[in-house]
C-alpha positions in Angstrom: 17.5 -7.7 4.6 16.8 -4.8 2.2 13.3 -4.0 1.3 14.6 -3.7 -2.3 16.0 -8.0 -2.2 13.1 -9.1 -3.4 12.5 -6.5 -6.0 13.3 -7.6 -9.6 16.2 -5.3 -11.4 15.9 -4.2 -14.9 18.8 -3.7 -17.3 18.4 -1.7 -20.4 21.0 0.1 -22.6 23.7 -0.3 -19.8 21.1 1.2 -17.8 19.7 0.2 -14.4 16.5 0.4 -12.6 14.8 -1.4 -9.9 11.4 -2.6 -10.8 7.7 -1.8 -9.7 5.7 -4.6 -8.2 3.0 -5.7 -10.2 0.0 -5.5 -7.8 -2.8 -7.2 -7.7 -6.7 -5.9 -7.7 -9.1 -5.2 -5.2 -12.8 -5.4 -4.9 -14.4 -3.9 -2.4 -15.9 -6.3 0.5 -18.4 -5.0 3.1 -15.9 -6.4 5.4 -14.0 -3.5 4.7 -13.3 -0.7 7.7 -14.3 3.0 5.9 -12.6 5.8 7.5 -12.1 9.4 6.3 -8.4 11.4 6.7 -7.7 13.8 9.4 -4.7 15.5 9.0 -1.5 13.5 9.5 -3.3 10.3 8.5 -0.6 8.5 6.4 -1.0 4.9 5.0 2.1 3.6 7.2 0.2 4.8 10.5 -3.4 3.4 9.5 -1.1 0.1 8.6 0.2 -0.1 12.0 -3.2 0.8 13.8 -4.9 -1.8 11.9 -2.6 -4.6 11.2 0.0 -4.1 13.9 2.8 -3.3 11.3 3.6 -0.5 8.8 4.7 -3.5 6.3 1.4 -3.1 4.9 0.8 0.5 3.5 1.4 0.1 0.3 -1.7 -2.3 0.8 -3.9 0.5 2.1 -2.1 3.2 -0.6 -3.0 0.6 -3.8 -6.8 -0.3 -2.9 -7.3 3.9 -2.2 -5.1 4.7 -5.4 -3.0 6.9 -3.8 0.5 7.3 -5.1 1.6 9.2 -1.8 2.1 8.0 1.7 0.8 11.0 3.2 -2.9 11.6 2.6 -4.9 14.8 2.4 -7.6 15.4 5.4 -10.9 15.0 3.8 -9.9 11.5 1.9 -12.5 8.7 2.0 -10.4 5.5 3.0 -10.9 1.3 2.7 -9.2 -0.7 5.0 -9.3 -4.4 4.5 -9.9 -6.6 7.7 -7.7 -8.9 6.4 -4.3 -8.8 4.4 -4.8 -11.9 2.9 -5.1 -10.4 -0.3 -2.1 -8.3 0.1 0.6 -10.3 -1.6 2.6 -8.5 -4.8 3.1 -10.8 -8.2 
């Protein structure tokens, strides 16, 4: 299965795009693991340490607000306990 099957396509002017999820907000919970970027730190590798898969780094990437995988040394992080919350409209 593609990681793109569940994605909805868009069609405009014979056009065609895939679609962006719409994701959901976060509040901060002091649940929440804090951690600050060395370098190298990217969200698929702090998804994998914490959650035992990289499925989940677009989790980490959306409640930082980081439109990049890879993240700059220096970079104050949340990481969730729990994905429970992670689940895309």
């Amino acid at each position: 299965m593609s990681r793109y099957d569940r994605v909805q396509r868009i069609s405009k002017d014979n056009v065609f795009r895939i679609g962006t999820a719409d994701l959901p907000e976060f509040k901060e919970n002091n649940s929440d693991i804090l951690l600050i970027a060395v370098d190298g730190d990217r969200c698929d590798l702090i998804s994998q340490e914490y959650y035992g898969t990289t499925e989940f780094w677009w989790f980490i990437a959306s409640i930082n607000n980081l439109n990049a995988n890879n993240i700059e040394a220096g970079t104050q992080l949340r990481v969730p306990v729990s994905t429970e919350l992670a689940k895309l409209k």
